[in-house]
C-alpha positions as a Markdown table, in Angstrom:
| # | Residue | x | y | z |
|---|---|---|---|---|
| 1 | Unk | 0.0 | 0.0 | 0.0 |
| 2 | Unk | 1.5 | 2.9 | -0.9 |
| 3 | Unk | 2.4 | 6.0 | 1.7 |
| 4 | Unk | 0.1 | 9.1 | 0.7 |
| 5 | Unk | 1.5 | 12.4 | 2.0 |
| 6 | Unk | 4.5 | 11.5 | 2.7 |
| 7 | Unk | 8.1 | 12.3 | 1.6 |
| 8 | Unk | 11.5 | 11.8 | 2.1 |
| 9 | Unk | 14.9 | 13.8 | 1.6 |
| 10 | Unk | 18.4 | 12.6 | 2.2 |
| 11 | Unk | 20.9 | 15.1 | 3.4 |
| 12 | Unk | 24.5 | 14.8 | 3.2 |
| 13 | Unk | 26.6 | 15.7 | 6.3 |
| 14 | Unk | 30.4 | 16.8 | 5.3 |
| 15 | Unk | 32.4 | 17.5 | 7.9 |
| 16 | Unk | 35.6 | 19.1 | 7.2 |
| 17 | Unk | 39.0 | 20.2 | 9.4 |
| 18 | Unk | 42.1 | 21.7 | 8.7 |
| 19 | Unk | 45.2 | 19.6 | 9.3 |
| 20 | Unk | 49.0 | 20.3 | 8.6 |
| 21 | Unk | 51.5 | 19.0 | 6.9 |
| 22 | Unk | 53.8 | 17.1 | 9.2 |
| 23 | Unk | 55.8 | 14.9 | 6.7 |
| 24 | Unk | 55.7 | 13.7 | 3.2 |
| 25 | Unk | 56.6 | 9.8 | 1.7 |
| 26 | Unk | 58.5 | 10.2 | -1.1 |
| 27 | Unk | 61.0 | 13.4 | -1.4 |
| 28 | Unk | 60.3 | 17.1 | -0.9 |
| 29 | Unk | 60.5 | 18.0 | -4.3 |
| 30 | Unk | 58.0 | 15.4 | -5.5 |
| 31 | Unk | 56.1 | 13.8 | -2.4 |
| 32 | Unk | 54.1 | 10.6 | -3.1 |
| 33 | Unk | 51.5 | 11.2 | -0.1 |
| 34 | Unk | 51.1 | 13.9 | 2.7 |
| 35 | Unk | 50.9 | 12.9 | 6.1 |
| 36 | Unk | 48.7 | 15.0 | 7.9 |
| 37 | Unk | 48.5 | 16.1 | 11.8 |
| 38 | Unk | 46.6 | 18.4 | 13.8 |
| 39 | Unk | 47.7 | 20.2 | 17.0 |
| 40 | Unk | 46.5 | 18.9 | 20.9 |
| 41 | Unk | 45.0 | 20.9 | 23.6 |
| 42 | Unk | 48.9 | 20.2 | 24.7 |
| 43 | Unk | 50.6 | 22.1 | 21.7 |
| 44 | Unk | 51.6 | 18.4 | 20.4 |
| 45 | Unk | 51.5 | 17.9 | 16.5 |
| 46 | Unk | 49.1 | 14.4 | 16.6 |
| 47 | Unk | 49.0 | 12.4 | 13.4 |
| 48 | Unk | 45.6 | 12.1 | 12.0 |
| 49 | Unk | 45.9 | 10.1 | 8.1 |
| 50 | Unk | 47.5 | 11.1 | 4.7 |
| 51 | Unk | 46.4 | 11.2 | 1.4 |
| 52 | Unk | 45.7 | 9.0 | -1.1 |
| 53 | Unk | 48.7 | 8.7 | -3.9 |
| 54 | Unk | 48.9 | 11.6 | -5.9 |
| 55 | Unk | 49.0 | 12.1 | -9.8 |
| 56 | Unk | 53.1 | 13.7 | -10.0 |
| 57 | Unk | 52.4 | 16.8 | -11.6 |
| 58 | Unk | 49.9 | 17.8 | -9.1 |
| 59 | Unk | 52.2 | 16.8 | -6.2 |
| 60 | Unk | 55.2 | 19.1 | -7.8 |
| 61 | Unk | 53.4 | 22.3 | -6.4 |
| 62 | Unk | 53.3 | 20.7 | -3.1 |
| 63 | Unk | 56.8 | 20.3 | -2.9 |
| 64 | Unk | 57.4 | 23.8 | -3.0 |
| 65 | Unk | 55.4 | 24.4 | -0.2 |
| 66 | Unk | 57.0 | 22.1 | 2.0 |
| 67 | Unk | 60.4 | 22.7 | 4.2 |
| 68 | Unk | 62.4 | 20.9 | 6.4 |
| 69 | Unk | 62.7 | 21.4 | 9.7 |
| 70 | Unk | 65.2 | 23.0 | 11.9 |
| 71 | Unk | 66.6 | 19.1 | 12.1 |
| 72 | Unk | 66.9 | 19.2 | 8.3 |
| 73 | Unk | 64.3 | 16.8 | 8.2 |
C-alpha cells in the first residue's frame, strides 16, 4: 500500500577540518603522499591520516610548499 502524503529527503553531512602538513613519503620536491596532523590541547602535533597517492604533476606544487625542519628533516 503505498504511503500518501508522505516524503523523504536525504541530506548529506560533510564535515571538514584543517590539518597540517607534518611529513611527506616520497621526497620534498616530488612527495608521493602527505601525512597530515593536527595540534593537541597540549601544543603536540598528533598524526591524524595522509592522502591518497597523488598524480606527480599535481604533487610538484606541493613540494614547493613544504620545508624541512630545523633538524633538516
Amino acid at each position: 500500500m503505498p504511503s500518501v502524503g508522505r516524503s523523504r529527503q536525504k541530506y548529506k553531512v560533510r564535515e571538514t577540518s584543517e590539518e597540517i602538513v607534518g611529513s611527506v613519503t616520497g621526497s620534498l620536491t616530488t612527495p608521493r603522499t602527505l601525512l597530515l596532523g593536527r595540534f593537541d590541547t597540549e601544543g603536540r602535533l598528533q598524526y591524524v591520516g595522509r592522502t591518497t597517492l597523488v598524480e606527480p604533476e599535481l604533487m610538484v606544487g606541493v613540494g614547493v610548499d613544504v620545508t624541512p625542519d630545523a633538524s633538516g628533516r
